[in-house]
N, C-alpha and C positions, 0 to 999 in steps of 0.2 A: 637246598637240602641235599645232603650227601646220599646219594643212590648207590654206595659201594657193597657188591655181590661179588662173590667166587661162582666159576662156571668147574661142576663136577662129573664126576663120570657117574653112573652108579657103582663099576666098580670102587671107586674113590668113597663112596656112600659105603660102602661094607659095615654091618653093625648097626647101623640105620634101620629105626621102624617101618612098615610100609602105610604106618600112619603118618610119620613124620614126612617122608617120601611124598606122599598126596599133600602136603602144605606147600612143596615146594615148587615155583616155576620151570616148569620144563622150557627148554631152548629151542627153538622152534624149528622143526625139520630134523632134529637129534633126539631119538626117538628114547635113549638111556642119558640122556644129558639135561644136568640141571642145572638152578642159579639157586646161589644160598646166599641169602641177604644179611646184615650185618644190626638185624634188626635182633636187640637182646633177647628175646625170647625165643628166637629162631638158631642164633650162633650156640647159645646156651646149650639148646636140647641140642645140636651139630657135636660140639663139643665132649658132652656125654656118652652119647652113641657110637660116635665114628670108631673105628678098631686104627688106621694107620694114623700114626706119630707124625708121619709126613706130612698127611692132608690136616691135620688139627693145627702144625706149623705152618701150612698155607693159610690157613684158615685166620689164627692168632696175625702175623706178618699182616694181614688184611685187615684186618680189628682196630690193629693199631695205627693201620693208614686212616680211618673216619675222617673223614673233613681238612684230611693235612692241608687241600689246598687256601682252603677259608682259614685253618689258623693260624696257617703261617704266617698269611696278612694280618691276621688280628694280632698276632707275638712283634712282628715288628712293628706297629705300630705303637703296641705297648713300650717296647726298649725305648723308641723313639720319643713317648710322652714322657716316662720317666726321666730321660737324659734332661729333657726338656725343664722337668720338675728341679731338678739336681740345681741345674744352670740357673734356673731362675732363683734358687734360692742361695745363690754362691759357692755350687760346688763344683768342683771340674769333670764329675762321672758322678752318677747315683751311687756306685761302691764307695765313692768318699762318702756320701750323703749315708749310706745304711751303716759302715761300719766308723762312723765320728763315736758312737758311742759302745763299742764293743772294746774288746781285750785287743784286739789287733788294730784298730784303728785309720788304717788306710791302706789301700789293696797293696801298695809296694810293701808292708811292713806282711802282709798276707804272704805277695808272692816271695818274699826271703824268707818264710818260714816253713814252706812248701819246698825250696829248693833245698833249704838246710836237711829238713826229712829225708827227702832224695836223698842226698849226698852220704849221709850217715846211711842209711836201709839199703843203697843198689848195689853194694860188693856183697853184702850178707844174704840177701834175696836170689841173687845172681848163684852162688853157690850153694845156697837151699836148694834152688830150681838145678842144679847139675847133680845133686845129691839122687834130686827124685828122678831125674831122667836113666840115670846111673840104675836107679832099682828097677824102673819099670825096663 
């Protein structure tokens, strides 16, 4: 089970209940220092509270780590089954296998349609973007 907490300051807490405050684990010997756990009802009310942008983006950044190291094993394995599925069933990658029955039909016919897009959109995009650098 993922045990992932952020270690806060109180000032970092600003905005913070001092009800919310008492739910949370103080760090032991750090007498203004807490841990805020990633437990949704705990981040939630964090979330709400807190006044800086910064610590809510430490906070978020943290949120989104849960469990990366458990699934990232689980994601490869899954590419791994899948490949696996593709192969046994005759195909050379699951992308030929998902897209046999789509408009595009197999990932090279994908990736020329993708570069074709590029190719047309990167002088006109490129000069938008100098247009807006120009105003700001």
């Amino acid at each position: 089970m993922d045990e992932t907490r952020v270690a806060l300051s109180r000032a970092e807490l600003d905005g913070t209940s001092d009800e919310f405050i008492a739910t949370l684990e103080q760090i032991k010997g750090k007498k203004d220092q807490f841990y805020v756990s990633m437990k949704p009802h705990v981040i939630e009310e964090a979330m709400k509270q807190i006044k800086s942008s910064d610590v809510r983006k430490k906070l978020t950044v943290a949120q989104e780590s849960v469990a990366m190291k458990e699934n990232g094993k689980l994601l490869k394995k899954m590419v791994q089954m899948r490949t696996e599925i593709a192969k046994l069933l005759g195909y050379d990658s699951f992308g030929d296998m998902a897209l046999e029955d789509s408009m595009a039909q197999t990932p090279a016919k994908v990736e020329s349609f993708i570069d074709s897009l590029y190719e047309r959109i990167h002088d006109k995009s490129r000069k938008d973007m100098d247009k807006v650098k120009a105003f700001v």
